[in-house]
C-alpha positions as CSV (number, residue, x, y, z in Angstrom):
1,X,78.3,119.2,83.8
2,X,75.7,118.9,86.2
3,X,74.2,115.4,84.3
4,X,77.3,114.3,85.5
5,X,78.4,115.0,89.0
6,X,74.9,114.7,90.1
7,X,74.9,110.8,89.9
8,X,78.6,110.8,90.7
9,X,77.6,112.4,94.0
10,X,73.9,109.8,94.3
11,X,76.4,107.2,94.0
12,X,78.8,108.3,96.3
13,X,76.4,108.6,99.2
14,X,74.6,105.1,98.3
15,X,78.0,103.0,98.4
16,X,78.4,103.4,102.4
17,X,75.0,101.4,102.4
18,X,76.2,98.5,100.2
19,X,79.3,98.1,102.3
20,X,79.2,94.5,105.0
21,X,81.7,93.0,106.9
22,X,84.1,91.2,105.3
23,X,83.6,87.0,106.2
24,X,86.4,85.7,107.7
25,X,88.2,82.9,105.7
26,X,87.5,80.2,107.4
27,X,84.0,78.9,107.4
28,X,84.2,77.6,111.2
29,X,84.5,80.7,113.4
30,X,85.9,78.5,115.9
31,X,88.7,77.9,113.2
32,X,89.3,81.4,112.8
33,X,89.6,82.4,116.5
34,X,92.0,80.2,116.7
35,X,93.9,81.3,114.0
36,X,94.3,84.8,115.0
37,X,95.1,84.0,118.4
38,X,97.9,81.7,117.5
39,X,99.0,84.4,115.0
40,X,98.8,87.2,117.5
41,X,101.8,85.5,118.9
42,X,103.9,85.2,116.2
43,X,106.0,87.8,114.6
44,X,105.9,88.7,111.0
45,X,108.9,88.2,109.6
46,X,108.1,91.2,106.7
47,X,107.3,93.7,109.1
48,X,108.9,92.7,112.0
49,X,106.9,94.9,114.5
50,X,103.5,93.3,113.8
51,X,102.2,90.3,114.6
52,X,101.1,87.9,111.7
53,X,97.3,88.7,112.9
54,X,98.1,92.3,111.7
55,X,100.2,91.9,109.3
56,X,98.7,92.9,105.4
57,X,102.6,91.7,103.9
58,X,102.3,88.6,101.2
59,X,103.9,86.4,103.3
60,X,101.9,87.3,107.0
61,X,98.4,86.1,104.6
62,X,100.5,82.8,103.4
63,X,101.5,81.7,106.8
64,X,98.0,82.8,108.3
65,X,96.4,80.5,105.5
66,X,99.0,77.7,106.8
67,X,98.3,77.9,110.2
68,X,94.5,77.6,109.3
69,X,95.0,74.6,107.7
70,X,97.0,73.4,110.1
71,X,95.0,73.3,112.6
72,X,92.0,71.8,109.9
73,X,94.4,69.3,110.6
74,X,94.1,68.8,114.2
75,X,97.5,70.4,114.9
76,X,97.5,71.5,118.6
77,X,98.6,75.2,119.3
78,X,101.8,74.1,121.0
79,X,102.8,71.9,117.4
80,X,102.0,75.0,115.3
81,X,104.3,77.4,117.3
82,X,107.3,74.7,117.2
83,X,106.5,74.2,113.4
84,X,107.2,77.8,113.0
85,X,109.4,78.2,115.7
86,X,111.7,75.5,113.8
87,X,110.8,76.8,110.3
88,X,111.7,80.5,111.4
89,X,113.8,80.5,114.8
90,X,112.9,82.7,118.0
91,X,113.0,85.7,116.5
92,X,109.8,84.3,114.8
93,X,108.1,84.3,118.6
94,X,107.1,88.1,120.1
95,X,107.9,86.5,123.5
96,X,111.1,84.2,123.0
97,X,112.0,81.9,125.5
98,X,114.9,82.7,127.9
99,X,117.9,80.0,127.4
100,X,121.5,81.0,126.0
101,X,120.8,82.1,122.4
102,X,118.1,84.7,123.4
103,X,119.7,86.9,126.8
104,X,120.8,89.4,124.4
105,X,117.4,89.6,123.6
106,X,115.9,89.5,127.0
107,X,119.0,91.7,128.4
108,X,120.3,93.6,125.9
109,X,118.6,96.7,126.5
110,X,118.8,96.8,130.6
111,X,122.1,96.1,130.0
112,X,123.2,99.2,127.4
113,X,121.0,101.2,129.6
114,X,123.5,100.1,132.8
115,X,126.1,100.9,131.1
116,X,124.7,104.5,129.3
117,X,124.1,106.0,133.1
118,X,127.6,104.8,134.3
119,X,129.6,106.2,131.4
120,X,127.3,108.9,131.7
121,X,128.0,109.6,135.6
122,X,131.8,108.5,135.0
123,X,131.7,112.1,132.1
124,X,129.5,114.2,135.1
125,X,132.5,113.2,138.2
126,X,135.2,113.8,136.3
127,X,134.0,117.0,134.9
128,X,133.0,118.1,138.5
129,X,136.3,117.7,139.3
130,X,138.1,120.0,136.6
131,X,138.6,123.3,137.0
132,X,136.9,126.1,135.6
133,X,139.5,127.4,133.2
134,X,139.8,124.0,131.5
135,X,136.6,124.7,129.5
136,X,135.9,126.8,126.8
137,X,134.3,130.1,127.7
138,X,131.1,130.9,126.7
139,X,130.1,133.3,123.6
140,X,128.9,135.7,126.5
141,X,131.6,135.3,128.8
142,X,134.2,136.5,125.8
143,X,131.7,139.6,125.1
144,X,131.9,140.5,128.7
145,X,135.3,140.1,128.8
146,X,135.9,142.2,125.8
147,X,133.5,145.3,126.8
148,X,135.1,145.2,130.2
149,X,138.9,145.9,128.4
């Protein structure tokens, strides 16, 4: 037994020092940096709280490996982003412009919060306003009420 864990356990501790950084894809760093910083805008569409930079889904690797070659190309960032703004829609963009089609996005939440703390004070008044025998007692209030008798 010991023949065997012993160079289980040798080659346990010798793997750390065989591990490297992984090389980026591209061979132009340049190339790469770019990548990942137009990627770090974009959402992925698998995950859809990740940005593609992040993203380990099959599809986040396919579209990094298009935008690389994209911009092997000589795509500019701003053609990139409307390629896949086009390909995908807005929702495709972590920061979607405002126009018409997107102030749900952009004011969707403020506006269920608005309207959470009005029907919220709206309940608060009106139960301010009702008398004290209109609720049901509490658990304690009937046990009181019931040693008192």
């Amino acid at each position: 037994m010991a023949r065997v864990i012993v160079p289980l356990l040798a080659a346990c501790l010798a793997l750390p020092l065989l591990a490297r950084e992984a090389a980026p894809l591209a061979d132009n760093p340049e190339v790469e940096a770019r990548m990942l910083r137009i990627t770090s805008e974009l959402r992925c569409l698998v995950c859809q709280n990740q940005t593609i930079a992040d993203s380990h889904a099959d599809l986040a690797e396919d579209l990094r490996r298009q935008v690389r070659e994209m911009i092997e190309h000589g795509q500019s960032d701003r053609q990139i982003v409307d390629y896949m703004t086009a390909r995908y829609g807005d929702f495709v963009l972590y920061r979607p412009p405002l126009k018409a089609t997107t102030w749900l996005l952009w004011f969707g939440p403020g506006a269920l919060l608005v309207g959470g703390l009005v029907a919220l004070g709206l309940v608060l008044r009106q139960r301010s306003r009702m008398s004290p025998d209109r609720f049901e007692p509490d658990e304690l209030d009937i046990a009181e009420e019931i040693s008192r008798r």
